[in-house]
MARMAR-166056 format. One record per residue (C-alpha): x, y, z; residue number from 1; residue in one letter. Coordinates in steps of 0.05 Angstrom, whole numbers, plus 32768, in hexadecimal, padded with zeros to 4 digits. Layout:
+------+------+------+-----+---------+
|    x |    y |    z | num | residuo |
+------+------+------+-----+---------+
|    X |    Y |    Z | NUM |       a |
...
+------+------+------+-----+---------+
//
This chain:
+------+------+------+-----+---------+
|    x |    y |    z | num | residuo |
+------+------+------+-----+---------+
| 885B | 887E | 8770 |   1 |       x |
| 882D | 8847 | 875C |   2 |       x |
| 886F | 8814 | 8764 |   3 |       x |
| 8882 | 882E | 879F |   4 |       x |
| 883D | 881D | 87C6 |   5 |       x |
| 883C | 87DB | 87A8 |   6 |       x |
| 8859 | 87A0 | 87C9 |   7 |       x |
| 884E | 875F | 879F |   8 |       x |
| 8846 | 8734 | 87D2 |   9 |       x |
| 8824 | 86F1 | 87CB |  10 |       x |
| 8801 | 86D4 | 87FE |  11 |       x |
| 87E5 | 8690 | 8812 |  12 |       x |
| 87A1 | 8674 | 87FE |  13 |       x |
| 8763 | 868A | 8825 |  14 |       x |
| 871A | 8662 | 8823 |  15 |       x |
| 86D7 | 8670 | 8836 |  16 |       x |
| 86EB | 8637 | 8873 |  17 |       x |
| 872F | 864C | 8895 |  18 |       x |
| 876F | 8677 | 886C |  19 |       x |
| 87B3 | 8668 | 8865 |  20 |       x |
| 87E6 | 8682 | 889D |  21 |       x |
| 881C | 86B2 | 8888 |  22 |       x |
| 885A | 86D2 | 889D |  23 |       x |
| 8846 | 8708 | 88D9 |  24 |       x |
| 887D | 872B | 88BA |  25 |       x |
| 885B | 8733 | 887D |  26 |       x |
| 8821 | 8768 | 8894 |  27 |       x |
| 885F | 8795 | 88AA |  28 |       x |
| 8873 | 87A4 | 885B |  29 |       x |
| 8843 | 87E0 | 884C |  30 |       x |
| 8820 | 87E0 | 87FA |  31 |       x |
| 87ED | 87B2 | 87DE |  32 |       x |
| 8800 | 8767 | 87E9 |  33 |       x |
| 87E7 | 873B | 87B4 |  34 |       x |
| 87AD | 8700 | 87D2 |  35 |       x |
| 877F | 86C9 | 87BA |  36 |       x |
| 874F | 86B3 | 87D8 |  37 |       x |
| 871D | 8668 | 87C5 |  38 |       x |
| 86D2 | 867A | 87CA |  39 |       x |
| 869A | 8648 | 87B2 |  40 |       x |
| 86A4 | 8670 | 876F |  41 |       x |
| 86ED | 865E | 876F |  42 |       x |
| 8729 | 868B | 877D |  43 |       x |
| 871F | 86D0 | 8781 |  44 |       x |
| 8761 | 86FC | 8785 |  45 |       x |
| 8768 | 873C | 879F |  46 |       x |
| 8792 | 8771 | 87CB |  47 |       x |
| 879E | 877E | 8815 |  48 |       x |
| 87C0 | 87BC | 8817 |  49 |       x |
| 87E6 | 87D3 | 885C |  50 |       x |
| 87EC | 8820 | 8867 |  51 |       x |
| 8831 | 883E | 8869 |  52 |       x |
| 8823 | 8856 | 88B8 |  53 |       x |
| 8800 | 8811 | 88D6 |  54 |       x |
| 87D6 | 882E | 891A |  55 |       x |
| 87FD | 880B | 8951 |  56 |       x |
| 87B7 | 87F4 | 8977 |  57 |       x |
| 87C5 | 87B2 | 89A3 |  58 |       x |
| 8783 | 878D | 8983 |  59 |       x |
| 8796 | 879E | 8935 |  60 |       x |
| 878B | 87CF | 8905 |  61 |       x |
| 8745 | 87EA | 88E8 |  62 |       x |
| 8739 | 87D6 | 88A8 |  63 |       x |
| 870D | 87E2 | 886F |  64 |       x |
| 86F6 | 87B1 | 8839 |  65 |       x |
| 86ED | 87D7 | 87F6 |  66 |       x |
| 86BD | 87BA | 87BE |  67 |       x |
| 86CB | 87D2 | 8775 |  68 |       x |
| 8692 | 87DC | 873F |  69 |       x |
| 868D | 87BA | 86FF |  70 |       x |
| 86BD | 87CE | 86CD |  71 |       x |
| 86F4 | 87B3 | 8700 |  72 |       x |
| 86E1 | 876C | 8703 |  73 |       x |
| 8711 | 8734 | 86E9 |  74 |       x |
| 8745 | 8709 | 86FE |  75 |       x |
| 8786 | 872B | 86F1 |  76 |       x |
| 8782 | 873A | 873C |  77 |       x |
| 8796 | 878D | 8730 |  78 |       x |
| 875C | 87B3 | 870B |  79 |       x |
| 8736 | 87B7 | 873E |  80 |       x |
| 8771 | 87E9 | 8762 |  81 |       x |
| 875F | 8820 | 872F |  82 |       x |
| 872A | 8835 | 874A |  83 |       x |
| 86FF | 8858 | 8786 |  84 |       x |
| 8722 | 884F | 87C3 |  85 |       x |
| 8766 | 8822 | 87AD |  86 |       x |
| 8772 | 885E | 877B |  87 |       x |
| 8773 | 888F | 87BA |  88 |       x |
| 879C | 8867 | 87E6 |  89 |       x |
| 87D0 | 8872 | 87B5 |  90 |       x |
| 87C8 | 88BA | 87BE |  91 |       x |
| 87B8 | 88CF | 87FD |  92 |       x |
| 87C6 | 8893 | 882A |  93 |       x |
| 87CC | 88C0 | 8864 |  94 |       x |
| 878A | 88CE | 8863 |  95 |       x |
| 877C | 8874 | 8868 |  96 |       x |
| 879B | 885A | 8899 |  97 |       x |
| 877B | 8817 | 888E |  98 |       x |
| 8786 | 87D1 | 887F |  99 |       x |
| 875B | 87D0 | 883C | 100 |       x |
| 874A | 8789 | 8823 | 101 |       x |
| 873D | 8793 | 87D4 | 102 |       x |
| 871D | 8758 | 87B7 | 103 |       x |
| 8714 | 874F | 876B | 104 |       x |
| 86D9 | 8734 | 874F | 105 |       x |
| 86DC | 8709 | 8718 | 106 |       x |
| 869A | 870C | 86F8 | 107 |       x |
| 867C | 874F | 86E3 | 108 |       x |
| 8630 | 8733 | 86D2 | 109 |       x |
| 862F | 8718 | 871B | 110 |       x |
| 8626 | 8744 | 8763 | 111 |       x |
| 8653 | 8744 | 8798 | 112 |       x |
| 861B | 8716 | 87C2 | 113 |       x |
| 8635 | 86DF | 8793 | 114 |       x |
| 8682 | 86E9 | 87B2 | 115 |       x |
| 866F | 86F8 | 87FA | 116 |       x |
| 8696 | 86C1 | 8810 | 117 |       x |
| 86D2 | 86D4 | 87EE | 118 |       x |
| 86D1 | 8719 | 880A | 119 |       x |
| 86C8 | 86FE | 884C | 120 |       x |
| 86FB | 86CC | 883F | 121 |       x |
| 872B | 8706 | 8829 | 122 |       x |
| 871B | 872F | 886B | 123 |       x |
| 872B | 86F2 | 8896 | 124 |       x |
| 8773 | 86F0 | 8876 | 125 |       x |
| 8781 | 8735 | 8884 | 126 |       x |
| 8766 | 8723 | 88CD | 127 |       x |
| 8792 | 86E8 | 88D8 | 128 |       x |
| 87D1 | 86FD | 88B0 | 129 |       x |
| 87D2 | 874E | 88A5 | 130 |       x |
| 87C7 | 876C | 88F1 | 131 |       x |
| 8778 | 8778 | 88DC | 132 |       x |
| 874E | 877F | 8926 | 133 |       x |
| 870D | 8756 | 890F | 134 |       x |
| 86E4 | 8785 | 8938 | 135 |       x |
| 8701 | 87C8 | 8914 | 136 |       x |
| 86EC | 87B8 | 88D7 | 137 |       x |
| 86B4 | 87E7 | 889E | 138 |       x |
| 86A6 | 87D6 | 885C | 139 |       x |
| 86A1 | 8808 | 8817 | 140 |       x |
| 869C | 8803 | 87CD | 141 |       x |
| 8681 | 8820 | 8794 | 142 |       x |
| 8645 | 880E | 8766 | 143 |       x |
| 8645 | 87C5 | 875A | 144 |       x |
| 866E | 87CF | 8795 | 145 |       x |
| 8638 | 87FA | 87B7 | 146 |       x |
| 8606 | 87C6 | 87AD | 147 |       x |
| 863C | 8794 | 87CE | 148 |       x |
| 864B | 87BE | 8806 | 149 |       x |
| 85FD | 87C4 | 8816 | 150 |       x |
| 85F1 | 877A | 880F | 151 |       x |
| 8634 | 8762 | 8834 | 152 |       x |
| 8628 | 8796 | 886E | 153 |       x |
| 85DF | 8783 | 887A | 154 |       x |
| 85E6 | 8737 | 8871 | 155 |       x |
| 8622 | 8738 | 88A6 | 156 |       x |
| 8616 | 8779 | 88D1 | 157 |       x |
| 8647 | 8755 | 8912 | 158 |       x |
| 867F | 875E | 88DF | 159 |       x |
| 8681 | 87A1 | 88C3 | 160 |       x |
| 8681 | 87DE | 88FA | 161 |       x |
| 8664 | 8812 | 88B8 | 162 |       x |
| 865A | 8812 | 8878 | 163 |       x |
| 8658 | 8847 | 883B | 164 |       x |
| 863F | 882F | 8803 | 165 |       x |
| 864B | 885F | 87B8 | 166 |       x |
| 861A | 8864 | 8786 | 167 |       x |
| 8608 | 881B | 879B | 168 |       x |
| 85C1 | 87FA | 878E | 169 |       x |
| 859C | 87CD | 87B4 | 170 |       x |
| 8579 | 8791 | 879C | 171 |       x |
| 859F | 8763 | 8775 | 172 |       x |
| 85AC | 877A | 872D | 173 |       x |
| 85CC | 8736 | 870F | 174 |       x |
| 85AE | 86F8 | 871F | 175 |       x |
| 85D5 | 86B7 | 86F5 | 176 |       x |
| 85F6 | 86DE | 86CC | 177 |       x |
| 85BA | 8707 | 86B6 | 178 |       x |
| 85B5 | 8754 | 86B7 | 179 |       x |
| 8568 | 8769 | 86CA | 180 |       x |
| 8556 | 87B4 | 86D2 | 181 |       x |
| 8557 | 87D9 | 870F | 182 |       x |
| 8510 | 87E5 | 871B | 183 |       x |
| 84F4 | 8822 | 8741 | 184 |       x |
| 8500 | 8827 | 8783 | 185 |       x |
| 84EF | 8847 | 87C4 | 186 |       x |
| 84F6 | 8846 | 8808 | 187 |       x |
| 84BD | 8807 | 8812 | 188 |       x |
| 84D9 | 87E0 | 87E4 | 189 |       x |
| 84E3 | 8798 | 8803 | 190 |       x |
| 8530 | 8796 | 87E8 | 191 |       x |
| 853B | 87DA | 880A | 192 |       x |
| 8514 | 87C8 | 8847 | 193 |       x |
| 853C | 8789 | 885C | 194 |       x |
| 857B | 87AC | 8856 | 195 |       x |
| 856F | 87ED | 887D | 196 |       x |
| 8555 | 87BC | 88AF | 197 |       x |
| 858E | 8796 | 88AF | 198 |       x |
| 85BD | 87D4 | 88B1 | 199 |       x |
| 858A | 87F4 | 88E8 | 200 |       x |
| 85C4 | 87F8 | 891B | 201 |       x |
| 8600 | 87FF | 88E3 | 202 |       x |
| 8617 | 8843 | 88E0 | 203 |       x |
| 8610 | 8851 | 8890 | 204 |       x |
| 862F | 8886 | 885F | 205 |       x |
| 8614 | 8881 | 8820 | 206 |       x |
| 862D | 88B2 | 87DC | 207 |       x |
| 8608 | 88B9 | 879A | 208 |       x |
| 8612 | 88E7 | 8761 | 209 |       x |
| 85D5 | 8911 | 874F | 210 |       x |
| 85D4 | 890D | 870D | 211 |       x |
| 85EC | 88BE | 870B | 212 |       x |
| 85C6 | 8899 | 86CB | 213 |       x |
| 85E8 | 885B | 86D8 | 214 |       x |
| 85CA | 8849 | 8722 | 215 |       x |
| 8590 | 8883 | 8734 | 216 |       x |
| 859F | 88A2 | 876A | 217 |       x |
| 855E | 888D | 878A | 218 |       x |
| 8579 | 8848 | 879D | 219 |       x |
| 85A2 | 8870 | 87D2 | 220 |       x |
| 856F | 889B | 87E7 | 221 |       x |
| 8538 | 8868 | 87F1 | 222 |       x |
| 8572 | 8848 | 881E | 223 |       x |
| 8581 | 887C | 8846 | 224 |       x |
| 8539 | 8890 | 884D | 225 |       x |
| 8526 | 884C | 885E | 226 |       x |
| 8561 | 883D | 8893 | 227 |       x |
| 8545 | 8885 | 88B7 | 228 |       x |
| 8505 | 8860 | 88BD | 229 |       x |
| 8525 | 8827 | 88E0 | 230 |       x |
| 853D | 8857 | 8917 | 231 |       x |
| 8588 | 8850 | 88F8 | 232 |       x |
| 85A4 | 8894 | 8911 | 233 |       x |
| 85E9 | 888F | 88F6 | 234 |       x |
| 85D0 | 8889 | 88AE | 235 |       x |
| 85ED | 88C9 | 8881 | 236 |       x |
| 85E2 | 88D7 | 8833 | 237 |       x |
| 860C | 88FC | 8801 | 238 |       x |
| 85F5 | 8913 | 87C1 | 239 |       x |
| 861F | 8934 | 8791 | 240 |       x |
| 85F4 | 895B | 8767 | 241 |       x |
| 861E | 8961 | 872A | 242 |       x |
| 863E | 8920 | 8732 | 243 |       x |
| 8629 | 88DF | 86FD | 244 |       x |
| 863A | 889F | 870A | 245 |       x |
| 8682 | 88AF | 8727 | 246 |       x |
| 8669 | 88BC | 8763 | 247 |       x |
| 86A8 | 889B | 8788 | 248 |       x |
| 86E1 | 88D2 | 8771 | 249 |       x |
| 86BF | 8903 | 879E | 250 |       x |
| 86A2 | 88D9 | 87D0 | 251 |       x |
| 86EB | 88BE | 87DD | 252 |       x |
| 871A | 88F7 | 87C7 | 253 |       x |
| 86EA | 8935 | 87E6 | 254 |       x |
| 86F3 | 8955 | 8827 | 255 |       x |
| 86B8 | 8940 | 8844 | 256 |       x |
| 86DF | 8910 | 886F | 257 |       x |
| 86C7 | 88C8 | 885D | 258 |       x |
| 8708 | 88AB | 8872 | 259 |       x |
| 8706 | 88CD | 88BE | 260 |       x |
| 86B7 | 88BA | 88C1 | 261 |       x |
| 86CE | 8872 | 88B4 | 262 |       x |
| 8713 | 8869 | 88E5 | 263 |       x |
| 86E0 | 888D | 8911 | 264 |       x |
| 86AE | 8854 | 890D | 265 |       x |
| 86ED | 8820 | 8913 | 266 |       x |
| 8713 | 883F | 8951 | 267 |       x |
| 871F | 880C | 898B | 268 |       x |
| 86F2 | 8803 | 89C8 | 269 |       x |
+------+------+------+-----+---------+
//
């Protein structure tokens, strides 16, 4: 099944300043079509995967941007469809009927801040070449991914309609390479502050596992609690009481209707 959803098809190079034109006839061919992108890191490849049943809007088609976690970083360009959300679209694509930009980060002791303008980058090739409607577009991912969806959704709010970060984190956890400790945190803390400011008018769906000893699930309540005290009233949390750190298998695969939450956050004006 895998081989059937996947169309290896290479695009041009994007960068952080303008991206390569393509065929239009190339967003018609439904799978995951290969892409690399040039960031002020260097190239960064990843996915843009087209949905089997493209929603025939006149201004483009919602997508999603999906950020993996750690163990799916490298340059290969395909690990990072293993897991989370790619896995799913493999699955159940009727339930995504997205554009999903899939960028692979090629550094595992470095945060997703350090590739923002790769992922953005990566989105503005699906804009220009894939059918994507620039204003129809949320952003997800899962632990380092988490963390990347907080930071890229409250440093660029006018480009993502929603967000929902997984078992994601807050401050940033690797600075130059470095690993520090995630210290306490809470609702005043100034790293949780600024981004449930940010994110004040963002609507925000946030999962964590209870039982997660990899990222406490703390870092997702003190966001949640602290975007309710900036008068955000489209912020939700989900805790799954039993769940550790894989926190995205339910929180992408349950019934609780993530994907209809987020194509209801993306529908046209």
């Amino acid at each position: 099944m895998f081989a059937e959803m996947c169309v290896l098809a290479m695009t041009g190079v994007g960068s952080m300043v303008g991206v390569t034109e393509n065929e239009p006839a190339l967003a018609a061919s439904p799978g995951f079509h290969f892409v690399e992108v040039e960031g002020v890191g260097g190239p960064v490849k990843g996915a843009i995967y087209i949905p089997w049943s493209m929603p025939d809007d006149e201004g483009g088609a919602p997508a999603l941007v999906f950020l993996h976690g750690y163990g799916e970083c490298g340059t290969e360009g395909t690990h990072q469809l293993g897991v989370g959300l790619p896995n799913v679209l493999i699955w159940n694509p009727e339930r995504w009927p997205f554009v999903v930009v899939i960028p692979q980060k090629p550094e595992f002791n470095a945060d997703w801040d350090d590739y923002e303008d790769a992922v953005l980058a990566m989105l503005d090739l699906a804009i220009a070449d894939y059918g994507v409607d620039a204003d129809r577009v949320a952003l997800t991912g899962l632990s380092q991914g988490g963390h990347g969806t907080i930071a890229l959704a409250s440093h660029h709010p006018d480009r993502f309609r929603a967000a929902a970060p997984v078992c994601g984190y807050t401050a940033q956890r690797f600075v130059d390479g470095d690993r520090r400790e995630l210290p306490p945190v809470t609702a005043e803390s100034p790293a949780v502050v600024a981004a449930a400011e940010a994110l004040a008018g963002t609507p925000v769906w946030i999962f964590h596992g209870g039982a997660d000893d990899v990222v406490p699930p703390a870092e997702s309540e003190s966001l949640h609690a602290a975007l309710v005290a900036a008068g955000n009233d489209d912020a939700k949390l989900t805790i799954f009481p039993n769940a550790n750190h894989n926190a995205w298998d339910p929180a992408y695969r349950g019934d609780h209707a993530l994907w209809s939450w987020l194509f209801e956050q993306t529908e046209a004006e």
